[in-house]
C-alpha positions, 0 to 999 in steps of 0.5 A, a space after each residue: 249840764 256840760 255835755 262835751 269839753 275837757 275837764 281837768 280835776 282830781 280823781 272824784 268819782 262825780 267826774 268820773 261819772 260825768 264823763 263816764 255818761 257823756 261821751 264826747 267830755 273828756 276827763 284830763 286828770 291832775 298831775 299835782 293831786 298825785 304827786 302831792 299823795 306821794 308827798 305825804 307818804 314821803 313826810 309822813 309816813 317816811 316811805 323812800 319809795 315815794 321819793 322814786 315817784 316824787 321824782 318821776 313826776 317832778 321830770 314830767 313837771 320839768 318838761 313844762 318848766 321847758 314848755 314855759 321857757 321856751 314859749 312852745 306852741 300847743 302843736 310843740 307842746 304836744 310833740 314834746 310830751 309826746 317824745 321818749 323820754 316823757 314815755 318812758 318815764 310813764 311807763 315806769 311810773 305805772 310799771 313799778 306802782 303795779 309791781 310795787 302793789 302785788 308783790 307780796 311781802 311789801 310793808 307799805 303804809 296806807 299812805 303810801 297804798 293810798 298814793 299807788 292805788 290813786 293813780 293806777 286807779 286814775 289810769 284805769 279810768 280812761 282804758 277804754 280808749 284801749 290805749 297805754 299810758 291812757 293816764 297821761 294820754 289826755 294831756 298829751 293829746 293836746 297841748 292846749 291842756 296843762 298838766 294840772 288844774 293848780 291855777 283854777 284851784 287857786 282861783 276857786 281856794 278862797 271861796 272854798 275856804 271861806 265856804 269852809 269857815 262859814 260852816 262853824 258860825 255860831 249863829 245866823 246873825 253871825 254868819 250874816 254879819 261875815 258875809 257882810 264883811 266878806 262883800 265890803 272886803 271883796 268889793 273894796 279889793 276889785 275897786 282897787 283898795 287896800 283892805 285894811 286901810 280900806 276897813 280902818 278908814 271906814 269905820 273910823 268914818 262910821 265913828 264920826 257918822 258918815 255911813 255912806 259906804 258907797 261913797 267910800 267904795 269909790 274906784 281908787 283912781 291911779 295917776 298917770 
């Protein structure tokens, strides 16, 4: 059980919990699960109130395009999230989400209740370091930290995905039959094959009765 660290993901309770118990593990929420309930306010639900926070958040995503570019140290990433103009637009991005969910008479869709709730709810989390903008404090605090956890959840989305898929095999024996396919593919793919051509030549090998697949699997050899 991880017990001390950082941990950056979306606003799951079990996170929640986790950092809750365990006091030296620090919880940096993701900035692109926001931004992305916004979005489906915006193209869903056409809420043009979205777009104001779509926007705030695309500055913030702008500072770190900045960071890139300019191939700033942790030290100098952590100073330039720390300079006004990032603060400020945190503290209107909090300020108006609050005003916009108790003034009365606002007709938002549940989308869009959905987005406002997310992040203040992910801002309340960390209030009991008694400090403001506690949302935003974790990634600022140390420039080490991204503003959001796309690159683990681009690594993991392939595995989940056919995590996913697995669950609507009809049979054992099918989804047995996929998991073999999945290993040859993956297999194929780190030694350096193209799949496809991979997959066509083996089984055209296997027609012709040479089922030494391990041999087949062999690491492609680039010529120098």
């Amino acid at each position: 059980m991880i017990s001390q660290g950082t941990i950056m993901s979306d606003a799951f309770i079990v996170y929640k919990k986790l950092t809750r118990d365990n006091p030296d593990l620090l919880h940096c929420l993701c900035w692109s699960h926001v931004l992305c309930k916004f979005g489906y306010a915006v193209e869903i639900s056409k809420e043009e109130d979205g777009v104001w926070f779509q926007n705030m958040i695309r500055y913030l995503y702008l500072v770190e395009d900045e960071n890139i570019i300019m191939e700033r140290t942790p030290d100098e990433i952590k100073k330039r999230r720390a300079e006004k103009d990032v603060t400020d637009m945190l503290i209107a991005l909090h300020d108006r989400a609050e005003k916009l969910l108790r003034t009365k008479g606002n007709k938002y869709s549940d989308l869009m209740v959905t987005a406002l709730n997310y992040m203040l709810y992910g801002w309340d989390e960390l209030l009991r370091s008694a400090l403001p903008l506690c949302f935003a404090k974790n990634y600022r605090n140390d420039g080490r930290y991204t503003i959001d956890n796309l690159e683990a959840e681009r690594t993991v989305r392939p595995i989940t995905r056919a995590r996913k898929s697995s669950l609507h095999h009809s049979s054992e024996e099918g989804l047995q039959m996929a998991l073999a396919y999945m290993t040859i593919i993956e297999s194929a793919k780190r030694l350096g094959h193209e799949c496809k051509d991979f997959l066509v030549r083996a089984w055209r090998e296997a027609i012709y009765g040479n089922n030494d697949l391990e041999a087949m699997l062999q690491p492609v050899v680039v010529a120098k």
